[in-house]
NUTORLO-505487 format. One line per field, with one value per residue: chain; x, y, z of N, C-alpha, C, O in turn; residue in three letters; residue number from 1. Coordinates in steps of 0.1 Angstrom, whole numbers, plus 5000, padded with zeros to 4 digits. Example, Ala and Ser with C-alpha at 12.3 -4.5 7.8 and 13.67 -1.06 7.14 Angstrom:
REM residues 2
unit [A|A]
nc1 [5132|5128]
nc2 [4943|4978]
nc3 [5078|5071]
cac1 [5123|5137]
cac2 [4955|4989]
cac3 [5078|5071]
cc1 [5132|5129]
cc2 [4967|5000]
cc3 [5078|5079]
oc1 [5142|5134]
oc2 [4967|5011]
oc3 [5085|5080]
code [ala|ser]
pos [1|2]
REM end
This chain:
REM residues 277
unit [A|A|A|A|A|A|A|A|A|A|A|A|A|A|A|A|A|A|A|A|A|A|A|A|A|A|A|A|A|A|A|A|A|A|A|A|A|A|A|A|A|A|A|A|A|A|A|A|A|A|A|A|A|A|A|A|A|A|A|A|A|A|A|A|A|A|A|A|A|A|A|A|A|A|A|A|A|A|A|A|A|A|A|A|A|A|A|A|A|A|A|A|A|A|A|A|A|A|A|A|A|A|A|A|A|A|A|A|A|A|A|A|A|A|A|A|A|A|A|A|A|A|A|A|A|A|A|A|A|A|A|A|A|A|A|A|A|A|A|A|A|A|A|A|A|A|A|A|A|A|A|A|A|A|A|A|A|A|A|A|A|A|A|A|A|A|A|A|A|A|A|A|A|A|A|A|A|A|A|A|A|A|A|A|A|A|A|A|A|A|A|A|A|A|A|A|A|A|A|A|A|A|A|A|A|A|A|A|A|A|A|A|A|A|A|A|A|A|A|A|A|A|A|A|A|A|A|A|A|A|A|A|A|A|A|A|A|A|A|A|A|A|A|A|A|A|A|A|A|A|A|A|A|A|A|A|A|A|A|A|A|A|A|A|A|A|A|A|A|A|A|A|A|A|A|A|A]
nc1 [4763|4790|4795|4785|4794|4819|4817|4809|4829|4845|4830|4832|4864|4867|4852|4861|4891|4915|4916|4926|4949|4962|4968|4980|5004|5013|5013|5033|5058|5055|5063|5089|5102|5101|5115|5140|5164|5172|5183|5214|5234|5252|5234|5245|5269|5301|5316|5342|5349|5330|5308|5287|5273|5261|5227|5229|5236|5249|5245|5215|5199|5220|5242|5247|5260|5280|5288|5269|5248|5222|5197|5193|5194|5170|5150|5153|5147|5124|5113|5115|5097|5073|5071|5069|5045|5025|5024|5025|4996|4981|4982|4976|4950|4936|4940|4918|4897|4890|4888|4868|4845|4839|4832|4809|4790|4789|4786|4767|4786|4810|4815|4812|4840|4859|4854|4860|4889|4894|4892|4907|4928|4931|4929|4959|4992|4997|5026|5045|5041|5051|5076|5088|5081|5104|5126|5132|5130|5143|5164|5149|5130|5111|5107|5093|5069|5060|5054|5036|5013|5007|4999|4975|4954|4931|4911|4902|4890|4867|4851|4847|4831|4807|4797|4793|4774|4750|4747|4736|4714|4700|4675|4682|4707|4697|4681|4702|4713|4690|4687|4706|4732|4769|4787|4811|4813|4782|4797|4817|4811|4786|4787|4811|4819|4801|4808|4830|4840|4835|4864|4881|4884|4889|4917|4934|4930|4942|4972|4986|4985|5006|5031|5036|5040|5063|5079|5087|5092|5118|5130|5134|5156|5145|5135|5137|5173|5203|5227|5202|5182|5153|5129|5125|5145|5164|5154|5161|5189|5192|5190|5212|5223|5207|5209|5233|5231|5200|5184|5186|5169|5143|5136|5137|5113|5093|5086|5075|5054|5039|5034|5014|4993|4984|4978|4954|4940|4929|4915|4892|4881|4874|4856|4836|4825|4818|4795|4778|4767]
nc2 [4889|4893|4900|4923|4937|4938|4955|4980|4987|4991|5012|5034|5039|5051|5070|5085|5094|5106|5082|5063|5073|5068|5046|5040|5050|5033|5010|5011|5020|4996|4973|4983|4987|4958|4946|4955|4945|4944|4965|4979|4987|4984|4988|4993|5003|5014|5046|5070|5087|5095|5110|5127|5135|5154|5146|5132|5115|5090|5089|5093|5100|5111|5107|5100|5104|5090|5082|5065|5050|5067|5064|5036|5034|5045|5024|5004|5014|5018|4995|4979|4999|4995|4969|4968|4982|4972|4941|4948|4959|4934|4922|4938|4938|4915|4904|4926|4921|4897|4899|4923|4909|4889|4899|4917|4898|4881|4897|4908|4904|4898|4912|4935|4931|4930|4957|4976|4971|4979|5005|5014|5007|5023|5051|5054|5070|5062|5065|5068|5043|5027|5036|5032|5001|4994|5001|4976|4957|4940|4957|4956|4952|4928|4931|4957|4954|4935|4953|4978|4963|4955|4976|4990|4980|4980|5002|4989|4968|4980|4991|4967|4954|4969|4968|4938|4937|4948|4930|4904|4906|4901|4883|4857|4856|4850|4829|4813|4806|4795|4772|4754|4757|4763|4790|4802|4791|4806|4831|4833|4823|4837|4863|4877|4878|4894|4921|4925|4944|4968|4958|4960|4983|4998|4987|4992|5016|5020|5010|5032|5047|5032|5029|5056|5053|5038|5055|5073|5062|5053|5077|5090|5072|5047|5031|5009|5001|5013|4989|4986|5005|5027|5046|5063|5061|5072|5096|5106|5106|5125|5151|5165|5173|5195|5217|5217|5190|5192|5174|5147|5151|5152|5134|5107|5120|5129|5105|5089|5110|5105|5075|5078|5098|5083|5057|5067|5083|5059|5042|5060|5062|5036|5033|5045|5035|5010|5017|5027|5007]
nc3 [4870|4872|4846|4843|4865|4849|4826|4840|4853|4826|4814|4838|4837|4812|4812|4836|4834|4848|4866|4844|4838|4862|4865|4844|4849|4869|4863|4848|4863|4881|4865|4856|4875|4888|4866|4868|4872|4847|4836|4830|4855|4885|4908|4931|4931|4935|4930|4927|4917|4903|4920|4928|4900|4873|4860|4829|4798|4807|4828|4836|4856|4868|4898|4933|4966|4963|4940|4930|4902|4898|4885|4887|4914|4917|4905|4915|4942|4934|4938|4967|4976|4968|4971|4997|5000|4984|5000|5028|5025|5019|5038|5063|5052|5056|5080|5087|5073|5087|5115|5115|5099|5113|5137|5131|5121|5142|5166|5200|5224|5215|5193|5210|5223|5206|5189|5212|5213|5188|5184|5208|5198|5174|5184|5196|5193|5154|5140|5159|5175|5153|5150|5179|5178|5153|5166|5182|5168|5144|5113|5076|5054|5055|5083|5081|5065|5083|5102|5093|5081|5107|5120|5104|5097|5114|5105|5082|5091|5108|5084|5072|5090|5092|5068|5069|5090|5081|5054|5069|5078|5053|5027|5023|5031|5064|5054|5044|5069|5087|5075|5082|5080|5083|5105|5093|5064|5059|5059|5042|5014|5012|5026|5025|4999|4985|4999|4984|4965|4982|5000|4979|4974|4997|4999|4977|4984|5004|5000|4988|5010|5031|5012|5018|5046|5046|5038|5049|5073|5064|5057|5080|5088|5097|5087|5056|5055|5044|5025|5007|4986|4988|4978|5003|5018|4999|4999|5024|5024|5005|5018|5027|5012|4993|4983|4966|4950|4940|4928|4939|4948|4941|4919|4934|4953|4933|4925|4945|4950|4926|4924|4949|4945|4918|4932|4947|4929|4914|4934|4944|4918|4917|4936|4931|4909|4916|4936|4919|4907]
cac1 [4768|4804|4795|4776|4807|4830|4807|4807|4844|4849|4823|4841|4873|4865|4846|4873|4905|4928|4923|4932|4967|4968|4967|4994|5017|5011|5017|5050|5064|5058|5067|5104|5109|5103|5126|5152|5181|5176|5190|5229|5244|5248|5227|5259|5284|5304|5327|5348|5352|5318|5303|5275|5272|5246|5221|5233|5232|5256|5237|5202|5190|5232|5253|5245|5272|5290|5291|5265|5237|5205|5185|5197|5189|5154|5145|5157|5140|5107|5110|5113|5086|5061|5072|5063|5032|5014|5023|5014|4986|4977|4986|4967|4934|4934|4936|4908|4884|4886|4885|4858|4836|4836|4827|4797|4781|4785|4774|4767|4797|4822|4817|4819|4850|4871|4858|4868|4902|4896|4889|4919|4947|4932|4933|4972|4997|5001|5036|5051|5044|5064|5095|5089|5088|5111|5140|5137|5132|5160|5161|5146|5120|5107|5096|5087|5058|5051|5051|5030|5007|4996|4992|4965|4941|4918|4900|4895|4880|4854|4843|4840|4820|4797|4789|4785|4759|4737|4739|4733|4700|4691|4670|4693|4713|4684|4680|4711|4714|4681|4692|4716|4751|4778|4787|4821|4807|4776|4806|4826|4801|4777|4786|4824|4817|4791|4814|4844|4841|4843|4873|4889|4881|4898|4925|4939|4943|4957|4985|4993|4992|5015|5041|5038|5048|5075|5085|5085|5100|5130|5130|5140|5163|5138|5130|5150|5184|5215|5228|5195|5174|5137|5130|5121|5160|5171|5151|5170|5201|5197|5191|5223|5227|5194|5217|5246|5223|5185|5182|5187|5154|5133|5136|5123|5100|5082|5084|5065|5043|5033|5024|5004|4983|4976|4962|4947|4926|4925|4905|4884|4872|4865|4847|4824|4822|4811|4785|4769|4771]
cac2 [4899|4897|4904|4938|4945|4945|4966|4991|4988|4999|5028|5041|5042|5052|5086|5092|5097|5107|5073|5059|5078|5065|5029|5038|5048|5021|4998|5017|5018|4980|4967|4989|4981|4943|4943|4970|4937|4946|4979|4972|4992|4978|4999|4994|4996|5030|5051|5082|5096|5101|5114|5136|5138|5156|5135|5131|5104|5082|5086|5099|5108|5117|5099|5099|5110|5076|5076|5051|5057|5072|5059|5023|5033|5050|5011|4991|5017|5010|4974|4982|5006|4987|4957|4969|4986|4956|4929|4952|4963|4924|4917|4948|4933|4900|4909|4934|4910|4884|4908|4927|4899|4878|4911|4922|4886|4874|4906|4910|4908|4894|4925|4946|4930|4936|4970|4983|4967|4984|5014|5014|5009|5034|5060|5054|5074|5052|5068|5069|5031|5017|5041|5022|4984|4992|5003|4961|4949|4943|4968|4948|4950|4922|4941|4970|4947|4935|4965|4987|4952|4950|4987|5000|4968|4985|5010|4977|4961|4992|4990|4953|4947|4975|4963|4923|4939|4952|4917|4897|4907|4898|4871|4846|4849|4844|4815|4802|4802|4786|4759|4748|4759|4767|4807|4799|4789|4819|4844|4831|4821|4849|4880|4886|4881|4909|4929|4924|4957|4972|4959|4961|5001|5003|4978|5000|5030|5014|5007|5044|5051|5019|5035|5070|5050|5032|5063|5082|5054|5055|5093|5088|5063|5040|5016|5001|5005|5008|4997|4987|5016|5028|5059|5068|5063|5079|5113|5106|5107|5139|5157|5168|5178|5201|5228|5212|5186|5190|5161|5137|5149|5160|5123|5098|5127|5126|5087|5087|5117|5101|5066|5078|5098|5072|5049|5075|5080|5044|5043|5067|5051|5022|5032|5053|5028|4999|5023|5028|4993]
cac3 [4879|4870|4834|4851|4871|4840|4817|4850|4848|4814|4818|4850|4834|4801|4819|4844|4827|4859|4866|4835|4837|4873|4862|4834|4857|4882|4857|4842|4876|4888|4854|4857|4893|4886|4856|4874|4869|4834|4834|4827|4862|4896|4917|4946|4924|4938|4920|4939|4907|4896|4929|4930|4885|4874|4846|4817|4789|4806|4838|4833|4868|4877|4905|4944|4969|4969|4924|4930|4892|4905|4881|4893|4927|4917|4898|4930|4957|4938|4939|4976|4981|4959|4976|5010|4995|4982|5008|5040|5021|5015|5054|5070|5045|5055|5095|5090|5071|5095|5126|5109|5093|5128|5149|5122|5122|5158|5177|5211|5231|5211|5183|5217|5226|5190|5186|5219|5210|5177|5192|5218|5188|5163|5193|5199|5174|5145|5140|5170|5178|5144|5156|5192|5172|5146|5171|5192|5156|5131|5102|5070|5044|5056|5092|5079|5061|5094|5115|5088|5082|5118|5126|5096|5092|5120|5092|5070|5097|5107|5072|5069|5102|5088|5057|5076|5098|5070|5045|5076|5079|5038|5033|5016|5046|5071|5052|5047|5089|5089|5068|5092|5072|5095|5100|5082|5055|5056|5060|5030|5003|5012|5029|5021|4979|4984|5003|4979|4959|4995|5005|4967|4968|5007|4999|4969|4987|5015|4995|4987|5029|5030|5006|5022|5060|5045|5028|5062|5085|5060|5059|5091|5092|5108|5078|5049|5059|5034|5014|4999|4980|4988|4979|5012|5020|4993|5004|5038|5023|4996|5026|5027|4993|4989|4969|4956|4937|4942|4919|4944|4961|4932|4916|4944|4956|4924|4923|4958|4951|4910|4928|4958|4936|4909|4937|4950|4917|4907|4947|4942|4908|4916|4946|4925|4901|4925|4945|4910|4901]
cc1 [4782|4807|4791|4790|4820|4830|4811|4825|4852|4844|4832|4855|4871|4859|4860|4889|4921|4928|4931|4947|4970|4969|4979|5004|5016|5021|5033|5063|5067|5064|5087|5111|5111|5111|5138|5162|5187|5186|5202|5235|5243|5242|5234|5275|5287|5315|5328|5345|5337|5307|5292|5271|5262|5236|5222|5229|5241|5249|5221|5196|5202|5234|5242|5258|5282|5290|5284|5248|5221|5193|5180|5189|5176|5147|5140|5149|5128|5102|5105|5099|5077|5060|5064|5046|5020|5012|5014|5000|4979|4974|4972|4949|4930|4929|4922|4894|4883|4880|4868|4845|4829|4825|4814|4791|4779|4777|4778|4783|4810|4825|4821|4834|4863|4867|4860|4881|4905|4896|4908|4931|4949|4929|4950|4980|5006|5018|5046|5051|5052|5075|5098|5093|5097|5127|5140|5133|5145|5157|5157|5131|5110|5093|5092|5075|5050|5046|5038|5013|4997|4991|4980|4954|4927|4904|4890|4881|4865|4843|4834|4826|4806|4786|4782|4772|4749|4733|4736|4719|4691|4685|4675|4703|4710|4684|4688|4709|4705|4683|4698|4734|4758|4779|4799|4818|4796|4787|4808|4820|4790|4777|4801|4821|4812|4796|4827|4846|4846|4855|4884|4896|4895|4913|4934|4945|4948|4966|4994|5001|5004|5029|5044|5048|5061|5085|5090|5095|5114|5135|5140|5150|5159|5130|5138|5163|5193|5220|5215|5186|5155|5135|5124|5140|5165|5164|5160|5180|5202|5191|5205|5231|5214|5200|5227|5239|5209|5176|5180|5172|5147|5131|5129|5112|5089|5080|5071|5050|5033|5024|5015|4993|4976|4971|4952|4930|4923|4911|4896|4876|4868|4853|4831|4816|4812|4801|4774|4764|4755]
cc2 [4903|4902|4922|4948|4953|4958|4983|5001|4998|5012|5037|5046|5051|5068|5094|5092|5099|5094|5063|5060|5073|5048|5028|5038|5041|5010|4999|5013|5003|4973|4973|4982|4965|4939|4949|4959|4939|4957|4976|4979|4985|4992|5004|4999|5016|5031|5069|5091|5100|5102|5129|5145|5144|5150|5143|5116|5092|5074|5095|5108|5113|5106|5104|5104|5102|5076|5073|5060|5055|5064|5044|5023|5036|5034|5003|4995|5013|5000|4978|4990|5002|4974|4959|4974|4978|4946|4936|4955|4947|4915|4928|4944|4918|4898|4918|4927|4901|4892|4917|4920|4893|4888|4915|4910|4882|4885|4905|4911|4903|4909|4935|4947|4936|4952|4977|4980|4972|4996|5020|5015|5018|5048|5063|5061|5062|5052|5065|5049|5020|5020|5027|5002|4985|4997|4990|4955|4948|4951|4957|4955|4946|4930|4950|4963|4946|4944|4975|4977|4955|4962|4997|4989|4973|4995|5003|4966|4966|4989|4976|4951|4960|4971|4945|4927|4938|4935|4906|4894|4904|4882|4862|4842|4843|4829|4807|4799|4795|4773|4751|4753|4772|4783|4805|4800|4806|4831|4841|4828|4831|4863|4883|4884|4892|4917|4932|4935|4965|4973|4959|4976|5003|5000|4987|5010|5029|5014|5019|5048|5040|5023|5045|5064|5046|5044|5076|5071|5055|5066|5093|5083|5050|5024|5006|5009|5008|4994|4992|4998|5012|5042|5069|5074|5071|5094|5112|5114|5120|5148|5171|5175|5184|5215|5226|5201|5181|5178|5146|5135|5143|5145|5113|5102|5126|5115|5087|5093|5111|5087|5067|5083|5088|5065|5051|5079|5071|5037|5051|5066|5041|5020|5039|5046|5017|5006|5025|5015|4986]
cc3 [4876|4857|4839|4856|4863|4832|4826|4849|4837|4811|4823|4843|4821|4803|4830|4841|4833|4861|4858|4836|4845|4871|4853|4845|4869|4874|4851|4858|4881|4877|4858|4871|4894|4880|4857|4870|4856|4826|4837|4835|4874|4902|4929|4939|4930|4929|4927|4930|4899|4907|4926|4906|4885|4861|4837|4810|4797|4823|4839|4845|4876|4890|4917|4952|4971|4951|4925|4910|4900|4896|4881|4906|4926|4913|4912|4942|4952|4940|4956|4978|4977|4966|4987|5010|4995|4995|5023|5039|5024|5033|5063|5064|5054|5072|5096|5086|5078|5105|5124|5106|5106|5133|5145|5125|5134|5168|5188|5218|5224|5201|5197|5220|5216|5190|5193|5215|5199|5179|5200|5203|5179|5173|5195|5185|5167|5145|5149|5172|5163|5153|5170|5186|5165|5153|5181|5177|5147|5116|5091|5063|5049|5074|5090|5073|5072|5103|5109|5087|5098|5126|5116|5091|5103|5112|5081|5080|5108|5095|5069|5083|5097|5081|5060|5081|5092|5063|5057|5078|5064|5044|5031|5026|5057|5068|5053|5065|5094|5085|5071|5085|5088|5093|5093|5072|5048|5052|5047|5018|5005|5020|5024|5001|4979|4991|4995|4974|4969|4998|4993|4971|4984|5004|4988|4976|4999|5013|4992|5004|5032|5027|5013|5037|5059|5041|5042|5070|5079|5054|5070|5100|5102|5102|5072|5050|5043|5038|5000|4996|4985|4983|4993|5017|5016|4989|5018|5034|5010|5006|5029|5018|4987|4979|4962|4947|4944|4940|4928|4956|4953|4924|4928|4953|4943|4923|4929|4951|4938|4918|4942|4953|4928|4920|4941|4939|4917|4923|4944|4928|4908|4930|4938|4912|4907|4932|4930|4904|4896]
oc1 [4786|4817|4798|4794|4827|4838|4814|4829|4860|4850|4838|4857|4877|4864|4866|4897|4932|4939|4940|4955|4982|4973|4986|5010|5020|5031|5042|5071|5078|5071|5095|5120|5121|5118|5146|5170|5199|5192|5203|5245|5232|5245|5231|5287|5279|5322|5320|5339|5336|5297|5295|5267|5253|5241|5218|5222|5239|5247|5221|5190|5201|5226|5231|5266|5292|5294|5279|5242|5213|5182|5169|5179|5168|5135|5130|5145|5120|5091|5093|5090|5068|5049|5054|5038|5010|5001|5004|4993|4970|4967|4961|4939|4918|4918|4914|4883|4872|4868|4858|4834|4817|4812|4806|4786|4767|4767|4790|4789|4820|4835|4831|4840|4872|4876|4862|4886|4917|4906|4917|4941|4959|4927|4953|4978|5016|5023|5055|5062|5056|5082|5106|5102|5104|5137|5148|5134|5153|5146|5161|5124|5100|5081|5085|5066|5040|5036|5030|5003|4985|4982|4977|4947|4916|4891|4879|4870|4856|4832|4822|4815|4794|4774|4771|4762|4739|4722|4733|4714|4679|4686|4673|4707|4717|4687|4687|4703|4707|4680|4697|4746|4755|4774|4796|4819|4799|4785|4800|4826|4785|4768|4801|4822|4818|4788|4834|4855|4858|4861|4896|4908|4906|4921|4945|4957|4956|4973|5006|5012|5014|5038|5056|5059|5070|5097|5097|5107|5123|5144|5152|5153|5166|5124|5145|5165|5189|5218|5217|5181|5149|5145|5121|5144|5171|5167|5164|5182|5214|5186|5204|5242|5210|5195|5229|5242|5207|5166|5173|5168|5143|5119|5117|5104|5077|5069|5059|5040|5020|5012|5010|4983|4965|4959|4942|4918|4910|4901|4888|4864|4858|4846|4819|4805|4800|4794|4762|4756|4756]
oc2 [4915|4908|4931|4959|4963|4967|4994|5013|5007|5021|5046|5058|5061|5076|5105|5088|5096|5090|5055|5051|5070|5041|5018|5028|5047|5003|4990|5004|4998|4965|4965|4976|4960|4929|4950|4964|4938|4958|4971|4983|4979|5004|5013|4999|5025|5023|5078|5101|5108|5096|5140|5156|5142|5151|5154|5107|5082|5063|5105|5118|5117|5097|5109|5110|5105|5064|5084|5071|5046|5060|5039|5016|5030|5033|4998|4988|5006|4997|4980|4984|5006|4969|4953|4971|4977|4944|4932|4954|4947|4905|4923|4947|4914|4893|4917|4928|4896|4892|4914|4926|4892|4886|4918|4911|4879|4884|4902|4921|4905|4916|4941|4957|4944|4960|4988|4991|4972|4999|5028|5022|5022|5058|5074|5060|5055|5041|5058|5043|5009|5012|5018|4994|4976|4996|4992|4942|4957|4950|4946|4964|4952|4932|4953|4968|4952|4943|4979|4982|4957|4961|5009|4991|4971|4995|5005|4959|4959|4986|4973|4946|4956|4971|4941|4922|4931|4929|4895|4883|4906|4875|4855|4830|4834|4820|4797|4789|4789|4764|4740|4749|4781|4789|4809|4812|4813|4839|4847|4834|4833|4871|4894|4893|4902|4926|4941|4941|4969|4984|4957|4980|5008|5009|4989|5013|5037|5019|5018|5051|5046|5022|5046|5067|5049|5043|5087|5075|5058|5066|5095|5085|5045|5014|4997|5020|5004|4988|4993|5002|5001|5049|5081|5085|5079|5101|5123|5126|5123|5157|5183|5181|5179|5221|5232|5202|5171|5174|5137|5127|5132|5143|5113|5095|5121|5113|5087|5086|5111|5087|5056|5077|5085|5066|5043|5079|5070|5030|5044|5070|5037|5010|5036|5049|5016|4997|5024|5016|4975]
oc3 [4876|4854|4835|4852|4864|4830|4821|4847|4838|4808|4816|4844|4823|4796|4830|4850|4829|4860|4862|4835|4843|4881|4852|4850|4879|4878|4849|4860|4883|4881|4862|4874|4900|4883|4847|4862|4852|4815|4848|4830|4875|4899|4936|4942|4929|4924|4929|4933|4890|4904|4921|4903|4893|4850|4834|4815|4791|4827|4847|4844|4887|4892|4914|4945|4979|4948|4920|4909|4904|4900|4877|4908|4934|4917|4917|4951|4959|4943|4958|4984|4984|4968|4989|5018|5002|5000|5029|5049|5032|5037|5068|5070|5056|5076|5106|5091|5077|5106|5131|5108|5108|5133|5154|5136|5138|5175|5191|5216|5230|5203|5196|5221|5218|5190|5188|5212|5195|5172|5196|5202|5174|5166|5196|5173|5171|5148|5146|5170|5165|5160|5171|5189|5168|5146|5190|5178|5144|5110|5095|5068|5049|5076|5099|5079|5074|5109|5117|5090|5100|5136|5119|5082|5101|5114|5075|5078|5112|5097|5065|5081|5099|5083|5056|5077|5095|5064|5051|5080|5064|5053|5041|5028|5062|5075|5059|5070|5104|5092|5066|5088|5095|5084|5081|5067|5038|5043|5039|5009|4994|5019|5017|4993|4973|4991|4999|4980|4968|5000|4997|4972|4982|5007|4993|4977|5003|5022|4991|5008|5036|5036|5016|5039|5067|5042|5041|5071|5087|5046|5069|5112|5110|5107|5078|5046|5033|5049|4988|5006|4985|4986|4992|5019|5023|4980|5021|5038|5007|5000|5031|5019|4976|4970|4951|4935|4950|4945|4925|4964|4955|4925|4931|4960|4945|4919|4924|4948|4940|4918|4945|4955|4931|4920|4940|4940|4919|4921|4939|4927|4901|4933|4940|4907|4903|4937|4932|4895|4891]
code [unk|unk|unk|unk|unk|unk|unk|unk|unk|unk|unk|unk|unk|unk|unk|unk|unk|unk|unk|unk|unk|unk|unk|unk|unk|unk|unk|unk|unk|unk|unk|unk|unk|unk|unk|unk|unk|unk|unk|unk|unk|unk|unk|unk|unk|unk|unk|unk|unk|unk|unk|unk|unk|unk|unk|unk|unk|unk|unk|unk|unk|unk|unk|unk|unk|unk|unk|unk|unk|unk|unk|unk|unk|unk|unk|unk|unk|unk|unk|unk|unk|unk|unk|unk|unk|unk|unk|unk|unk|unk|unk|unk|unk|unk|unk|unk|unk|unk|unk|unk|unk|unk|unk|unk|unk|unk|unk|unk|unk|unk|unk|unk|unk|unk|unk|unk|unk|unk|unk|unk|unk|unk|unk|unk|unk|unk|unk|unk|unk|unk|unk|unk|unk|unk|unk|unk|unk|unk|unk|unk|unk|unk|unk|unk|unk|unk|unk|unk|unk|unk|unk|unk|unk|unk|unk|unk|unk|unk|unk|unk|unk|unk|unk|unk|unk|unk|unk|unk|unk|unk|unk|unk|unk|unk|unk|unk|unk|unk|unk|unk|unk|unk|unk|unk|unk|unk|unk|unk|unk|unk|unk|unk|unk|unk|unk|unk|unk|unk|unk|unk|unk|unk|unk|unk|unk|unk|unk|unk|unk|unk|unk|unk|unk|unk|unk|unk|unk|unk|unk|unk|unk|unk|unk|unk|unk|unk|unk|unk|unk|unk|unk|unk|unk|unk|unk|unk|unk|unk|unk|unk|unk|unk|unk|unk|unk|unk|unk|unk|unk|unk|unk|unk|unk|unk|unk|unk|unk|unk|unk|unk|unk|unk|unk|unk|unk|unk|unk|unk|unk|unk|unk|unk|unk|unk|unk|unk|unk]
pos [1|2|3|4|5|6|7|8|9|10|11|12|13|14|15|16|17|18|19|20|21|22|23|24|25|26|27|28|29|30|31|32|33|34|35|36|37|38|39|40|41|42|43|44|45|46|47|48|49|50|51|52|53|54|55|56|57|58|59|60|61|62|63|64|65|66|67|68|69|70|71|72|73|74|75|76|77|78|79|80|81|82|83|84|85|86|87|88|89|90|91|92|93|94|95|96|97|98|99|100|101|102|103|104|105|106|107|108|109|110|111|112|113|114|115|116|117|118|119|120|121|122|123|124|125|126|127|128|129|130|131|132|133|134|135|136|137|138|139|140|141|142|143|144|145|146|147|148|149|150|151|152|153|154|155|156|157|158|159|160|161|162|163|164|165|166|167|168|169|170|171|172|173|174|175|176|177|178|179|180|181|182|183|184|185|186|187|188|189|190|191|192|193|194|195|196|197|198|199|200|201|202|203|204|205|206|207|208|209|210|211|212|213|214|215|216|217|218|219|220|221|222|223|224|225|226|227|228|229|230|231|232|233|234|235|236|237|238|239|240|241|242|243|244|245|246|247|248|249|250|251|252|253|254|255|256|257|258|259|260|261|262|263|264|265|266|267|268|269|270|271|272|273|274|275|276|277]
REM end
């Protein structure tokens, strides 16, 4: 099977070519943003005298309105926005497979109970209730994980209780339950493996919607604060400077817009990949 899956893999990719590019620059991006210390400027470091530069060789993507080098700050916001990307992404999966998994296998009133409750929180605006936690929370990286984490795992856990429903009823599973094996167990050795593709394909492009919230909450002044870089921030803050240097948009707008695409493809391949499988 896993030999099947890879084969499928290399097909998929090998035919669809936007994702290909979207996997380069996935990988260009997290590789730079991980090794951003390497790049010889401080990303804080201000300077009066070289306020709002425009890129050149000495600063490539030009100054900010504090001196500070943009292409410093563009390294460091992706660390940040990739950071928060992945982990809530990894947070928002983990809540929706359990929630999900339980509610598809058990049934009757307990599945009623979670997906009214599932129900009730993906009716409420998503947006609106970060602003509401993230103004009695402390500004942080770290909450913004949590806050984006515990309000988009409801989609993951739709899907998962779907797909439980259906392999519940194979025969292998029948049997196992006949066998006497615990449902722990049934779940974990036999319906979430055969659901993994599933929640790979959702779990990806989660992570673009992920980026886009973080990228919005600190739009707003609602996420990562100064003086650390996101590029959500640092569209906040070239706000202000939309004709005297455009530069300061047009740089972590294309960051954002380059990796929500690529996941966007790299999702949409592997879903089409795994449905063909």
């Amino acid at each position: 099977m896993r030999d099947n899956i890879m084969k499928n893999l290399k097909l998929g990719f090998k035919e669809d070519k936007l994702a290909v590019i979207g996997v380069i620059i996935i990988l260009i991006l997290t590789v730079t943003s991980a090794f951003a210390f390497l790049y010889p400027v401080d990303a804080n470091a201000i300077s009066v005298t070289s306020r709002l530069a425009k890129p050149s060789l000495i600063h490539p993507f030009g100054t900010d309105d504090m001196g500070r080098d943009y292409l410093a700050r563009c390294l460091y916001g992706g660390r940040a926005s990739l950071l928060v990307g992945f982990l809530s992404m990894i947070l928002s999966t983990m809540i929706g497979v359990i929630v999900g998994s339980i509610s598809g296998y058990m049934g009757g009133k307990i599945d009623a109970i979670l997906m009214r409750f599932v129900d009730a929180l993906m009716s409420l605006p998503t947006f609106l209730i970060m602003v509401v936690m993230n103004a009695y929370l402390k500004p942080g990286i770290k909450n913004v994980i949590i806050i984006i984490g515990l309000l988009t795992w409801m989609s993951i856990a739709r899907i998962v209780r779907g797909e439980t429903m259906s392999l519940k009823e194979r025969e292998y599973v029948v049997y196992s339950r006949i066998s006497g094996q615990s449902r722990l167990k049934i779940i974990l050795q036999h319906i979430l493996p055969n659901i993994m593709p599933t929640i790979i394909v959702t779990a990806t492009i989660n992570i673009a919607s992920a980026i886009l919230m973080e990228s919005a909450l600190s739009f707003f002044g609602l996420g990562i604060r100064p003086p650390t870089a996101s590029w959500g921030s640092m569209l906040n803050n070239a706000q202000g400077y939309m004709i005297k240097a455009p530069y300061l948009a047009i740089f972590p707008g294309v960051l954002i817009l380059l990796t929500v695409i690529s996941f966007n493809y790299l999702g949409e391949a592997l879903r089409k990949i795994f449905e063909h499988k």
